[in-house]
LODORO-818370 format. One record per residue (C-alpha): residue number from 1; x, y, z. Coordinates in steps of 0.001 Angstrom, whole numbers, always signed. Last residue first. Layout:
N
- NUM;X;Y;Z
...
***
This chain:
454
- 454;-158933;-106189;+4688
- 453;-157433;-105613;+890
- 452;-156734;-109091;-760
- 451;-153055;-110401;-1054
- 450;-152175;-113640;-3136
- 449;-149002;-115077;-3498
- 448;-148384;-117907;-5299
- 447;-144962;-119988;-5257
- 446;-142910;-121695;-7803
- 445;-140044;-123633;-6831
- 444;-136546;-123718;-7116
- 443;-133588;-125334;-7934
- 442;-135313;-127996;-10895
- 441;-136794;-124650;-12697
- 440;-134620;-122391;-12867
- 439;-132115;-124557;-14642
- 438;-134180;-123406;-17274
- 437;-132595;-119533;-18196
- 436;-129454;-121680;-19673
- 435;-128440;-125267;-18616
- 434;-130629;-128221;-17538
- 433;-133555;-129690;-18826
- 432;-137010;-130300;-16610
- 431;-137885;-134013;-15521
- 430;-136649;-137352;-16616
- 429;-134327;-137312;-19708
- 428;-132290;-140177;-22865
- 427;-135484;-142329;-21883
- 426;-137739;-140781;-24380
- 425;-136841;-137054;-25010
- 424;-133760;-134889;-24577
- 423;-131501;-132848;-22071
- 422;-130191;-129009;-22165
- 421;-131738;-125684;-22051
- 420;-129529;-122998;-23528
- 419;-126665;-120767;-21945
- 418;-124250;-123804;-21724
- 417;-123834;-124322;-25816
- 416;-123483;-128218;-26560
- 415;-121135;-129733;-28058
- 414;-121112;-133571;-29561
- 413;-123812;-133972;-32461
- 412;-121967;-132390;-35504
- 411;-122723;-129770;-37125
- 410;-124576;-129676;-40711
- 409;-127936;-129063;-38951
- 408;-128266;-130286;-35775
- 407;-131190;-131163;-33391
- 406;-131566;-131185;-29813
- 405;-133888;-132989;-27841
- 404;-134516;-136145;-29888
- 403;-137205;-137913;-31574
- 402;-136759;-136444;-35294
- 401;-139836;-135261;-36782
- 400;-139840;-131585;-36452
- 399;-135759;-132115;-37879
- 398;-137236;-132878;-41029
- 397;-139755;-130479;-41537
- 396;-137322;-127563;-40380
- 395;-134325;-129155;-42844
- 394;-136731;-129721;-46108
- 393;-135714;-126350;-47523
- 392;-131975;-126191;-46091
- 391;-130627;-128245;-48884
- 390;-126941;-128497;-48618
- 389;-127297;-131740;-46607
- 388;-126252;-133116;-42899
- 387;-128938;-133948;-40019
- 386;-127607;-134403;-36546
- 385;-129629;-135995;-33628
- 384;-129174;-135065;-30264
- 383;-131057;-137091;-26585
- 382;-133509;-139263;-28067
- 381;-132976;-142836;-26514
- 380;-135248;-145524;-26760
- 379;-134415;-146649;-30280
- 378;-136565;-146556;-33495
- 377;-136573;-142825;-34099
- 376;-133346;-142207;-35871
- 375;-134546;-145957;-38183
- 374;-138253;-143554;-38815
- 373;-136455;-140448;-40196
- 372;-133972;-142452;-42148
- 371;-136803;-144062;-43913
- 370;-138830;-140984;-44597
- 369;-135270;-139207;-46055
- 368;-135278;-141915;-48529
- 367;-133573;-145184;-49873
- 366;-131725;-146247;-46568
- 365;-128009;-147665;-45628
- 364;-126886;-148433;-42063
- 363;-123722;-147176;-40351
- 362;-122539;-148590;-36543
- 361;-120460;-146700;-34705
- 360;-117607;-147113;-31997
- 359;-115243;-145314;-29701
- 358;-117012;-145786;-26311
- 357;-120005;-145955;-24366
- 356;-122246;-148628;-26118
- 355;-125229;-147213;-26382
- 354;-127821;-149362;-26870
- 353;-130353;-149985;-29982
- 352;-128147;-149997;-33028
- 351;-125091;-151324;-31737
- 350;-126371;-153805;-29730
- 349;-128506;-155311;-32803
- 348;-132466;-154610;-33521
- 347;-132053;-153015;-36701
- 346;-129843;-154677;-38421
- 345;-126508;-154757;-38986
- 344;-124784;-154056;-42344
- 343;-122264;-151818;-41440
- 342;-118968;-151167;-38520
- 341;-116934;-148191;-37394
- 340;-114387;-148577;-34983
- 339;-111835;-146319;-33634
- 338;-109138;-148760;-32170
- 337;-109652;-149214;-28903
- 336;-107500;-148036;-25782
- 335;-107126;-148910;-22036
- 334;-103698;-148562;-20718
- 333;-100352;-149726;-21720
- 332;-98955;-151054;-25531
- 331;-101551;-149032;-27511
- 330;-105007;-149713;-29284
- 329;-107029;-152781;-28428
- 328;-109393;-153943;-31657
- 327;-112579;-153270;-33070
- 326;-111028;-150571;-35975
- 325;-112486;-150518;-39495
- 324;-115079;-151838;-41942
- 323;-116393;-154411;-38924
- 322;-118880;-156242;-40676
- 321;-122466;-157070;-40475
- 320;-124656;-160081;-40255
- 319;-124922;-160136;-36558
- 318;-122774;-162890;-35986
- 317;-120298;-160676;-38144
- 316;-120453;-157557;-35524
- 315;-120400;-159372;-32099
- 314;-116623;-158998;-31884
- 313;-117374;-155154;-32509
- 312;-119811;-155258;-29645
- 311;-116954;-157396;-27499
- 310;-114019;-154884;-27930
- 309;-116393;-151756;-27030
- 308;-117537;-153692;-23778
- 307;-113764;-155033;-22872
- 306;-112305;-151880;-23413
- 305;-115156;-149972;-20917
- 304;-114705;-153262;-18426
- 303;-110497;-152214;-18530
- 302;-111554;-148873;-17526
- 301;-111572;-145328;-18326
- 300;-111340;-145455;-22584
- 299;-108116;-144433;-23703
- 298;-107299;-141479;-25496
- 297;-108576;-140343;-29136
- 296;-107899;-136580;-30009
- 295;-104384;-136554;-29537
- 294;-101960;-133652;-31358
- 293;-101183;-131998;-28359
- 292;-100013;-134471;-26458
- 291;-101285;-135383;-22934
- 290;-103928;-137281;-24108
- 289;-101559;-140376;-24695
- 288;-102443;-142120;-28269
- 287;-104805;-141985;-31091
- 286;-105036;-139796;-34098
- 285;-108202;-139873;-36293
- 284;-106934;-140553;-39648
- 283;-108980;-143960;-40206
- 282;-111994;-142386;-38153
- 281;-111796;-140193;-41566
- 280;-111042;-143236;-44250
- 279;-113726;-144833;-43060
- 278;-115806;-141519;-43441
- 277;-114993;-141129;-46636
- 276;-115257;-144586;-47836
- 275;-118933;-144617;-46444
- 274;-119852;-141333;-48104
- 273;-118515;-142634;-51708
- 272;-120208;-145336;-51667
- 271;-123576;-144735;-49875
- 270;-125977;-143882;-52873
- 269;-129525;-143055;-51194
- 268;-129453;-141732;-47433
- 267;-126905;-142628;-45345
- 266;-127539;-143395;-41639
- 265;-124802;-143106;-38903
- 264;-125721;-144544;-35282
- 263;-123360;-143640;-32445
- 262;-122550;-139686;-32628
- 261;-121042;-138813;-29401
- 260;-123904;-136623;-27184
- 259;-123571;-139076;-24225
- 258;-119672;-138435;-24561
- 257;-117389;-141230;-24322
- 256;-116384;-141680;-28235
- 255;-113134;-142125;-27276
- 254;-112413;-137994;-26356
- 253;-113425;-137532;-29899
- 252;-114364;-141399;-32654
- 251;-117490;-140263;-33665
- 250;-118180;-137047;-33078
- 249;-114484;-136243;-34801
- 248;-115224;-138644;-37409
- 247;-118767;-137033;-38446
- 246;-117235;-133695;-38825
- 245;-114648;-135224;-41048
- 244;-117218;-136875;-43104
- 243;-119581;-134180;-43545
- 242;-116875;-132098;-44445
- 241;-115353;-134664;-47273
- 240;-119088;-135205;-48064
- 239;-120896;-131868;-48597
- 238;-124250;-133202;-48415
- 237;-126372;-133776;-51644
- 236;-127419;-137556;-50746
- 235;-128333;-136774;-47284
- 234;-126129;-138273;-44616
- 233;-128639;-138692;-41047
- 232;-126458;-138554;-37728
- 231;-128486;-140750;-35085
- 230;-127646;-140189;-31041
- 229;-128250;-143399;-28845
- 228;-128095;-140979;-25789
- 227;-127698;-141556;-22555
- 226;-129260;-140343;-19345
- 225;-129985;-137016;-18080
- 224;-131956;-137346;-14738
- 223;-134120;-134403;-12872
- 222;-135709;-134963;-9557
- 221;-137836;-132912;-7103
- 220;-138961;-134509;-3971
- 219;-141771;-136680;-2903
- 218;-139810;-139520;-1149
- 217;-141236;-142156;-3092
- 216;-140470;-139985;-6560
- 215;-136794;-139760;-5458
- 214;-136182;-143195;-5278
- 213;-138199;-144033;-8718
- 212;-136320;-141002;-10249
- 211;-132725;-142369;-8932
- 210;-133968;-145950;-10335
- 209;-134292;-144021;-13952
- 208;-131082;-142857;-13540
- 207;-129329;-145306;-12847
- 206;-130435;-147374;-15283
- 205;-130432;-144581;-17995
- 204;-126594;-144393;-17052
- 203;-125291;-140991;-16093
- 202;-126265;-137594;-14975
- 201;-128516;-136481;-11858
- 200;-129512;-133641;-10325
- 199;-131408;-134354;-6877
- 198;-133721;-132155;-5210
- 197;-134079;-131492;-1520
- 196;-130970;-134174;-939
- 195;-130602;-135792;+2430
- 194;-131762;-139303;+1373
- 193;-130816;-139148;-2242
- 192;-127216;-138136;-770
- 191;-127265;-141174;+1301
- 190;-128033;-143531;-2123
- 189;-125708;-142154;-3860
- 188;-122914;-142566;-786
- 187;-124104;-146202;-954
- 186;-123872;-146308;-4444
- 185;-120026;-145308;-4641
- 184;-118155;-142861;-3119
- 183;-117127;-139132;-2144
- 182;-118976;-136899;-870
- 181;-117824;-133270;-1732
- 180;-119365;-130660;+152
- 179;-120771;-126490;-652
- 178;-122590;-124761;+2088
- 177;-120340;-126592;+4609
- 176;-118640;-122915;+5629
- 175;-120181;-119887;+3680
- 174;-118992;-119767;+63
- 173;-115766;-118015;-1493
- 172;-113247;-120485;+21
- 171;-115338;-123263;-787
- 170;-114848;-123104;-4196
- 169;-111219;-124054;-5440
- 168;-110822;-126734;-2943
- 167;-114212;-127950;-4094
- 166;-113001;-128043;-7705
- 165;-110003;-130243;-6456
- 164;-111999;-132922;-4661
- 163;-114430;-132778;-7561
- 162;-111280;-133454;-9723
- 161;-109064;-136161;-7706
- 160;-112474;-138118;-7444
- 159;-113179;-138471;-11137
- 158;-112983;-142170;-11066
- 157;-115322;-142794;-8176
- 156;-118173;-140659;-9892
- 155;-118809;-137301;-8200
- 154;-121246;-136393;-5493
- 153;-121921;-133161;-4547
- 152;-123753;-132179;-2075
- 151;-125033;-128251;-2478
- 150;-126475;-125405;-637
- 149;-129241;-123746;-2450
- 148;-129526;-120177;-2746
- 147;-130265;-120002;-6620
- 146;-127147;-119387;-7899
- 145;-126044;-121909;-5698
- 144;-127852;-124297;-7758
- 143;-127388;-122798;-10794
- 142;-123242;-122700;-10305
- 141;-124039;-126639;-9181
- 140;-125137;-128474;-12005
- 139;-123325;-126400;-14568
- 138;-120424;-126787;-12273
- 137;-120901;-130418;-12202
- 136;-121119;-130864;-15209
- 135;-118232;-128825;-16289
- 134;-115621;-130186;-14055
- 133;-115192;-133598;-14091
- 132;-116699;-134255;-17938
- 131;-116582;-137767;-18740
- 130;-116795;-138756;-15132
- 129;-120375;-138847;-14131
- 128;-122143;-136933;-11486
- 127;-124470;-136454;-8589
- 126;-125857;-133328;-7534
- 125;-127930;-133594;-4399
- 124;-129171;-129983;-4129
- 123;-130295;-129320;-305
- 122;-132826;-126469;+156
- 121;-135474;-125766;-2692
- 120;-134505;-122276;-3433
- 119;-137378;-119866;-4042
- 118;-139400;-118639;-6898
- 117;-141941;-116040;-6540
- 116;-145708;-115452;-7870
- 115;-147722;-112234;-7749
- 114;-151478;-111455;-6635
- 113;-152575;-108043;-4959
- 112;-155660;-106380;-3560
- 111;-158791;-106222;-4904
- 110;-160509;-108588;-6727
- 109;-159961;-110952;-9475
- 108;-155983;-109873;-9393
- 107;-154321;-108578;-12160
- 106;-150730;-110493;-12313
- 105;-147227;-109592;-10914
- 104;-143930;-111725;-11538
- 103;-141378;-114018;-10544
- 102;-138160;-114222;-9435
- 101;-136593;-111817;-11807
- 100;-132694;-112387;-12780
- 99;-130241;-110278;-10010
- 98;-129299;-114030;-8723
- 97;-128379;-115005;-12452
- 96;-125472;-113332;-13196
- 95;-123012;-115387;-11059
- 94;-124360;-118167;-12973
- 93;-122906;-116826;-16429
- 92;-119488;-116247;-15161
- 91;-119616;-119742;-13457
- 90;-120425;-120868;-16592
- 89;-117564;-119252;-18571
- 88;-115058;-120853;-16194
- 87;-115957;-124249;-16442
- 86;-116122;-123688;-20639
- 85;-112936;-122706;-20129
- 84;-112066;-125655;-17948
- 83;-113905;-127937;-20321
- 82;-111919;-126668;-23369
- 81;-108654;-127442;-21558
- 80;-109506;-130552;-21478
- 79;-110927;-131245;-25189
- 78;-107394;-129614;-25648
- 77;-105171;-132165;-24159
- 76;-106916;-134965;-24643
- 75;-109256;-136303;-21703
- 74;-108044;-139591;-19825
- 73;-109950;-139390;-16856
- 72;-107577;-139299;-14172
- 71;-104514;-137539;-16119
- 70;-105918;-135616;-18596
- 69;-108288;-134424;-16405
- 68;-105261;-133231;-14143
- 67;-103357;-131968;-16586
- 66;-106529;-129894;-17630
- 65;-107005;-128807;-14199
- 64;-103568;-127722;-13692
- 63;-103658;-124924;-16165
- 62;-106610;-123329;-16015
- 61;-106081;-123028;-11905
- 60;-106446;-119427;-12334
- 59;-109535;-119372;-14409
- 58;-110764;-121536;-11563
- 57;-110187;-119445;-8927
- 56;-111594;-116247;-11158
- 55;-114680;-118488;-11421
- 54;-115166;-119178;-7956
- 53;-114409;-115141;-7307
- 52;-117682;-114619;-9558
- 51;-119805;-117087;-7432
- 50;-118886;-115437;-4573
- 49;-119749;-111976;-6021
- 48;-123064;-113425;-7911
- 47;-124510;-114853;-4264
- 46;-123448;-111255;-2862
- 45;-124715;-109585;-4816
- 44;-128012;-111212;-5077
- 43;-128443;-111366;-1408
- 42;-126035;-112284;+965
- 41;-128388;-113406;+3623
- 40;-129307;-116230;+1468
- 39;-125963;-117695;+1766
- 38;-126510;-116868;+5173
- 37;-128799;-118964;+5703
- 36;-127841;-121995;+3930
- 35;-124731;-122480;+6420
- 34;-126848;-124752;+8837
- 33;-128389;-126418;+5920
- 32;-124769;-127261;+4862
- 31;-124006;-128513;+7899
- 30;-126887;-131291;+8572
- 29;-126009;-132701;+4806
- 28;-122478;-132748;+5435
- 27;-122981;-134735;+8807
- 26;-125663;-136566;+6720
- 25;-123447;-137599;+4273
- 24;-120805;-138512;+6574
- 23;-123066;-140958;+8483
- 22;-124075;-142446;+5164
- 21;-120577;-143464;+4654
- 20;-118095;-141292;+2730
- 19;-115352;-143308;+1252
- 18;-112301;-142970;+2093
- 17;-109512;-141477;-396
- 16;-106883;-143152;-2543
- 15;-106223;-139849;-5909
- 14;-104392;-139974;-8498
- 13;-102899;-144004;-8918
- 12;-100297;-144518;-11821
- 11;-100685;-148144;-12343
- 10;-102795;-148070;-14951
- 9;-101044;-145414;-17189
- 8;-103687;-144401;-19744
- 7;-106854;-145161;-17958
- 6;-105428;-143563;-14865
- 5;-106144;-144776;-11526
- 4;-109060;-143642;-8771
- 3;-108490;-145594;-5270
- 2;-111761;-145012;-3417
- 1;-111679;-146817;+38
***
């Protein structure tokens, strides 16, 4: 049994379903090949119509699905209503995508003809975390069906309510079974990777990387985004009340539970005054129930989340560091931290090596550029780094050294725009990125054709 709760109100439970055992999974699995088809059948029209409607259902649902992320997964008020726009858009987007070309023609070395196509890979195992209910795994799945796969979806226990609900919202566009929400833990993860085609995969770099081991045995396509240890470099000339702010906010938004949050900050030359403004910024951030307007710091999801964030900052002076702000429980009820920031570690502490999934950051100091180059590099993780100055002549050379798969430049590390290619470098990503034009490339495969004249 699944019994998802509320981070902010414990005892408020949204959503007590049962699990889906293996046998469920492949019952889903056996049903939505049988309804594959004729989602082929439709064509390109009507692949984009369906997935057009989807996005009208959801448009129309606005509302409610932001009450209800606030409510299971403890998203403020406007970060959720945010997702369900940006839910909306990429449905819009995907239902474009089926009239895109599916290849193309080449000279042959003789006569006769010689062109390559793309076509759907079969089941998509999708399998997703909880930070963002309804985006990723629309921007998982609107490619995928896109496409003319058929799709099993498999959310993380405590975003149950909102798969359940997307699906609700979905199916009744798509052919019967084509699109199924299983429901569960690792077991049902582990039944999807058995019935899946290709697998799409977002979460923990441990996961992950033992969902590409899995899926390499059995020969299929696999693509993993994992976390992110993501570096925001403070250049001596940069705009430091702005910096600051934008900093805070990447910091310290939706509780710092974002694989894109910013968790390492590194000043370059006189700190001070930067340090004191950002303090003072996580300082102002406000934190309380997600449902009002104001909030941009809920709780985390879980008591274990709390504990983890509670116990790196606890770890701090041990360390040789010290917590400048936050590292304590937030609020009466549910689970919330203080926005923490911390200094003085080294290099090879928690807080600088591993992501630590929740509101807290660790600053270090350097004398150059070079330096802050090579501590942004020295973790296993490269999924966004952030660079902020008013100098824009050494930005290109800089950011062509930085280890990480998207780079900013005086913008903060969390957001992301859907339309381009998604993911980073190291262990943050396994296989193609997702998003944009690319997404292409994990739902389908490439095929030659060649034709000689008899």
């Amino acid at each position: 049994m699944i019994t998802s709760t509320s981070p902010q109100r414990p005892d408020d439970i949204v959503a007590r379903v049962r699990a889906s055992t293996p046998e469920d999974v492949h019952e889903a699995a056996q049903a939505a090949r049988k309804a594959q088809p004729e989602w082929i059948d439709a064509g390109a029209a009507g692949r984009a119509k369906a997935l057009g409607q989807a996005a009208d259902a959801v448009q129309e649902a606005a509302t409610e699905l932001a009450a209800l992320a606030v409510r299971e997964v403890g998203k403020p008020l406007a970060e959720a209503r945010g997702e369900i726009a940006r839910s909306v858009a990429i449905l819009r987007y995907y239902a474009q995508q089926p009239f895109d070309p599916v290849g193309a023609t080449h000279n042959p070395s003789g006569a006769g003809l010689l062109f390559t196509t793309r076509r759907p890979r079969g089941l998509a195992g999708l399998i997703t975390p909880w930070n963002f209910p309804f985006a990723i795994p629309l921007w998982k799945a609107a490619p995928a069906l896109a496409y003319g796969n058929a799709v099993l979806l498999k959310p993380a226990e405590p975003a149950t309510a909102c798969a359940l609900r997307l699906s609700e919202l979905l199916t009744p566009h798509l052919p019967a079974g084509l699109f199924t929400v299983v429901a569960g833990g690792a077991d049902t993860g582990r039944a999807v990777l058995e019935e899946a085609d290709v697998v799409s995969f977002t979460g923990s770099t441990g996961v992950g990387r033992a969902i590409v081991a899995a899926a390499a045995q059995r020969g299929i396509a696999v693509q993993a985004e994992m976390g992110g240890q993501n570096p925001a470099i403070v250049l001596p000339d940069a705009d430091v009340e702005a910096t600051a702010g934008s900093i805070a906010a990447a910091i310290a938004g939706y509780a710092g539970q974002k694989c894109t949050a910013t968790k390492r900050v590194i000043v370059v030359g006189d700190a001070a005054g930067f340090v004191e403004a950002l303090v003072e910024a996580v300082r102002n951030v406000v934190v309380g129930d997600p449902a009002r307007e104001d909030v941009t710091v809920g709780p985390v999801i879980d008591a274990a989340a709390r504990d983890r964030v509670l116990a790196a900052a606890a770890s701090v002076e041990a360390g040789g560091g010290r917590v400048l702000t936050g590292g304590t429980e937030a609020g009466d009820t549910g689970w919330f931290v203080a926005p923490t920031l911390v200094d003085g570690l080294g290099a090879d502490h928690l807080l600088e090596c591993d992501e630590v999934f929740g509101p807290i950051c660790s600053i270090s100091r350097v004398a150059t550029l070079n330096q802050a180059i090579s501590r942004a590099n020295a973790v296993q993780h490269g999924l966004v780094a952030s660079l902020h100055t008013r100098d824009l002549a050494g930005v290109l050379d800089a950011a062509n050294r930085l280890d990480a798969g998207m780079i900013k430049v005086n913008a903060p590390t969390t957001g992301v725009d859907f339309y381009l290619p998604f993911g980073g470098v190291k262990a943050s990503s396994y296989g193609t990125k997702e998003q944009g034009k690319v997404a292409v490339d994990i739902f389908t495969s490439s095929h030659t054709v060649t034709i000689e004249a008899g």
